[in-house]
C-alpha positions in Angstrom: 78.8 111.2 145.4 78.1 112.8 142.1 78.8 110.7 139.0 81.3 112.5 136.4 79.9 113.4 132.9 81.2 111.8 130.0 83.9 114.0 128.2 83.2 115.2 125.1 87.0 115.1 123.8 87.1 111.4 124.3 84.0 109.2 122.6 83.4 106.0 123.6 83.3 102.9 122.0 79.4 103.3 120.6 79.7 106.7 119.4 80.3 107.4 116.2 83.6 108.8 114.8 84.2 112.7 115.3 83.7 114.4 112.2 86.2 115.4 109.6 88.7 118.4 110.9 88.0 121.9 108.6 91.5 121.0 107.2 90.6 117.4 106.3 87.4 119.4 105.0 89.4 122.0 102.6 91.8 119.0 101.2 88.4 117.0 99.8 87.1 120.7 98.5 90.3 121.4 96.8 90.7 118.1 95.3 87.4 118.2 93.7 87.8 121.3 91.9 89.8 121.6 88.5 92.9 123.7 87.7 93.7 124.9 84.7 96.9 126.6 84.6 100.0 124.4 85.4 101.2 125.3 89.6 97.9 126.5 90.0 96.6 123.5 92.2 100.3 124.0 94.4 99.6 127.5 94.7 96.3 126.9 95.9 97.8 124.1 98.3 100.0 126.4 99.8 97.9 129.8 99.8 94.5 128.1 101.2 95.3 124.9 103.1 98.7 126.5 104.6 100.7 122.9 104.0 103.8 121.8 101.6 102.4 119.4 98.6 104.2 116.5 99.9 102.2 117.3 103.0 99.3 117.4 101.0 99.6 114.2 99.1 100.2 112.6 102.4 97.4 113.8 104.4 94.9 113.1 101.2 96.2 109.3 100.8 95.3 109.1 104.3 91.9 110.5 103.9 91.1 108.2 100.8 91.5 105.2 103.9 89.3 107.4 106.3 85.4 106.4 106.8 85.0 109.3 107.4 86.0 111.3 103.9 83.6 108.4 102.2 80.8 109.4 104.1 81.6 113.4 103.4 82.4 112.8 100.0 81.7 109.3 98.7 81.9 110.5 94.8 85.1 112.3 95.1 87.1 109.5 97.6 85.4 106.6 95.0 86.8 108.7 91.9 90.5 108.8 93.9 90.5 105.8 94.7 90.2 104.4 91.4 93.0 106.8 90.6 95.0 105.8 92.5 94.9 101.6 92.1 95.1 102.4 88.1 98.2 104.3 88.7 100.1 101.3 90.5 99.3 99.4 87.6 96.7 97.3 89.3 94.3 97.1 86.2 95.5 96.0 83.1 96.7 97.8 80.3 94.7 97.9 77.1 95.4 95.6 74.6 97.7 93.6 76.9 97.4 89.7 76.0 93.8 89.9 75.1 93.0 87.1 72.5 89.5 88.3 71.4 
């Protein structure tokens, strides 16, 4: 009786995680570059990834959680990450009730 293959659409437990998708790809490439004309970052949401912002935002918060995107792009995901904790207000403001 021959024994069936492993299928390459479902990894098992010791392989490692499937790479990023090419779209999870293209959000980390857009987010590093740097716009300089107000909508131009939308724009280039819409035009080259195809998705609404909110879609966007969504899918990149995700990303910033993903192993995956910190192996790909462990500068970029590090520099969002901090981003995003100082603007919940995690870190404290300066001049807040220093003493020194």
């Amino acid at each position: 009786m021959p024994v069936p293959s492993p299928s390459a659409s479902s990894p098992s437990p010791g392989d490692p995680a499937p790479e990023l998708s090419a779209q999870e790809l293209a959000i980390l490439a857009l987010e590093g570059r740097t716009f300089r004309y107000v909508g131009a970052k939308e724009r280039a949401i819409r035009e080259e990834i195809g998705i609404s912002k909110v879609a966007y935002y969504v899918r990149l918060n995700a990303l910033l959680d993903d192993p995956r995107a910190l192996r790909a792009a462990p500068a970029l995901v590090h520099r969002l990450r901090g981003r995003r904790v100082s603007e919940h207000g995690e870190i404290p403001r300066r001049g807040g009730d220093r003493v020194a």
